[in-house]
C-alpha positions, 0 to 999 in steps of 0.5 A: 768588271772585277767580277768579270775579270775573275769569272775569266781568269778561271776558265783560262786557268788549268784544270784543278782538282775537282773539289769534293761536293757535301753529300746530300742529307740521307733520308729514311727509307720508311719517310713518305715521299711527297706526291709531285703535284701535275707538271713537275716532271717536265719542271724536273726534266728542265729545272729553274736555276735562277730567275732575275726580275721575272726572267726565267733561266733553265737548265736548257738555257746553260746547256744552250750556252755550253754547246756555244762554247769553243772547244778549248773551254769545254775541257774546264771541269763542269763544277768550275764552269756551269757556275761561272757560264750561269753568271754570265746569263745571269748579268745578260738577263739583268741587262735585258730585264734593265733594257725592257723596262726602260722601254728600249723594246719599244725603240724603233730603230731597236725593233728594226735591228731585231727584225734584221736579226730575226731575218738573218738568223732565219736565212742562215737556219734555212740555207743551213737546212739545204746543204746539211745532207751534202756535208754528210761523210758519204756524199763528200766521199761521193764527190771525192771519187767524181772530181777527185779520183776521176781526174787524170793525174796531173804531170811533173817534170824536174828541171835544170836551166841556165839563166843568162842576160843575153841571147849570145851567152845563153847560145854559148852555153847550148852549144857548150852543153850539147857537146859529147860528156859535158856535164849540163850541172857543171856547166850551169854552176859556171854560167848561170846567174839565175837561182839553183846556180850553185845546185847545177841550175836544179829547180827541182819537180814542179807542175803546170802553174808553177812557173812562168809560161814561156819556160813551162811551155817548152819544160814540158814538151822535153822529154828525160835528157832532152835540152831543148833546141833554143834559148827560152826569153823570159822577163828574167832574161834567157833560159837554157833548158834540160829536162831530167825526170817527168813523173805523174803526180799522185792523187790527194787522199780524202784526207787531204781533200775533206776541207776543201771539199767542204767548202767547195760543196757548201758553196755550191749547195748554197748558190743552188738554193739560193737560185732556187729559192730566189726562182720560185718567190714570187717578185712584184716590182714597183715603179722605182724597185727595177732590176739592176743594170751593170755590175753586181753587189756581188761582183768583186766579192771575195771567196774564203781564202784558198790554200795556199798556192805554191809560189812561182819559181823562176 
């Protein structure tokens, strides 16, 4: 555990100086070098750094392990983490070597679990084959200019509204408001209980969705400076409605978009191969093995968490 405890405690800490390393003895120009006898130049391009009760660990083993690493510890200096990464697989080939030969290969229920990963690890390399290609920069730029830019621009309106409990204040304000030079502002900072109150009932832009449906049913229908004709019954109690502004939404940069286009493309490239795959094995069912009837494993099961929504806005 000490041993560990150390080994992680060196990668957490900040980079240090790198620490010179003694120069390898010179040798004479005029010695005979040796002669590398059949198969060492694949043994030098993968050289053995450690074997451990008969296990073998290459320089390809620790570069294996290195390319594992997050990000955050590749910036460690080479020469303080190749050491500490080789103990590590050390202790881990010490542990398979101890399992093996206590017969712990040979457990069933071990073997079951091995196949299990073994299936897993094959369905995840395969599916992975399938949507590689459909990730590559120009095939989410591809996608970016079918779903993205082709969209028409989505439309804003900014709003003031006076929020009232009852329909005969909030039928007081209108005929209030509808009166020559009253300023719609100055009225809702005096009458209006809701939220913005203080702002003159501004709500500021907001898109389809955002509010609840009775007010933006109407919000949208009202041009700049209109008000609209009646009161508007929310849960919230009775709304008094003036557009100010309408403008159309500017579209999102691939910039903007690339994550979630990555995820919705890999969602669907791995649905599809699922589908296909799925279509063209060749299913024997047995006496007992019937399709499922009802819902699916799958129903209910929750998607990666989108972005997040903007929240409703009374």
């Amino acid at each position: 555990m000490r041993r560990t405890a150390l080994a992680l405690a060196a990668l957490l800490l900040p980079a240090g100086p790198v620490l010179a390393q003694a120069p390898a003895p010179a040798q004479s120009q005029a010695q005979p070098q040796p002669q590398s006898p059949p198969g060492a130049s694949a043994a030098q391009a993968d050289p053995l750094l450690a074997r451990v009760d008969g296990l073998e660990i290459r320089q390809s083993d620790l570069e294996a392990e290195l390319r594992r690493l997050p990000d955050e510890l590749r910036s460690v200096p080479a020469n303080m983490l190749r050491p500490l990464l080789l103990d590590q697989i050390i202790t881990q080939k010490a542990l398979v070597a101890a399992a093996r030969a206590s017969g712990l290969d040979r457990d069933s229920e071990v073997q079951a679990r091995l196949r299990r990963a073994e299936e897993e690890t094959l369905q995840q390399a395969l599916l992975l084959r399938e949507v590689q290609p459909l990730l590559t920069e120009e095939a989410l730029r591809s996608r970016y200019q079918r779903e993205v830019l082709s969209r028409p621009a989505a439309e804003e309106v900014r709003a003031r509204h006076i929020l009232v409990p009852t329909e005969q204040e909030a039928r007081a304000a209108l005929a209030e408001v509808r009166r020559p030079g009253t300023d719609f502002a100055e009225v809702a900072r005096r009458r209006s209980t809701g939220p913005g109150a203080r702002e003159g009932g501004d709500l500021g832009f907001f898109k389809r969705g955002d509010m609840i449906p009775e007010f933006e049913q109407v919000a949208f229908t009202l041009q700049p400076g209109q008000i609209a004709e009646n009161p508007v019954r929310t849960q919230f109690g009775w709304h008094v409605i003036k557009v100010e502004e309408r403008r159309a939404m500017p579209q999102p940069s691939f910039e903007e978009s690339r994550e979630q286009l990555r995820q919705q493309v890999f969602e669907d490239g791995v649905n599809a191969a699922v589908e296909r795959i799925r279509n063209a094995a060749q299913v024997e069912r047995m006496p007992g093995g019937e399709a499922p009837r009802g819902p699916s494993l799958l129903d209910g099961a929750s998607p990666p968490p989108p972005a997040q929504a903007p929240a409703q806005r009374r």
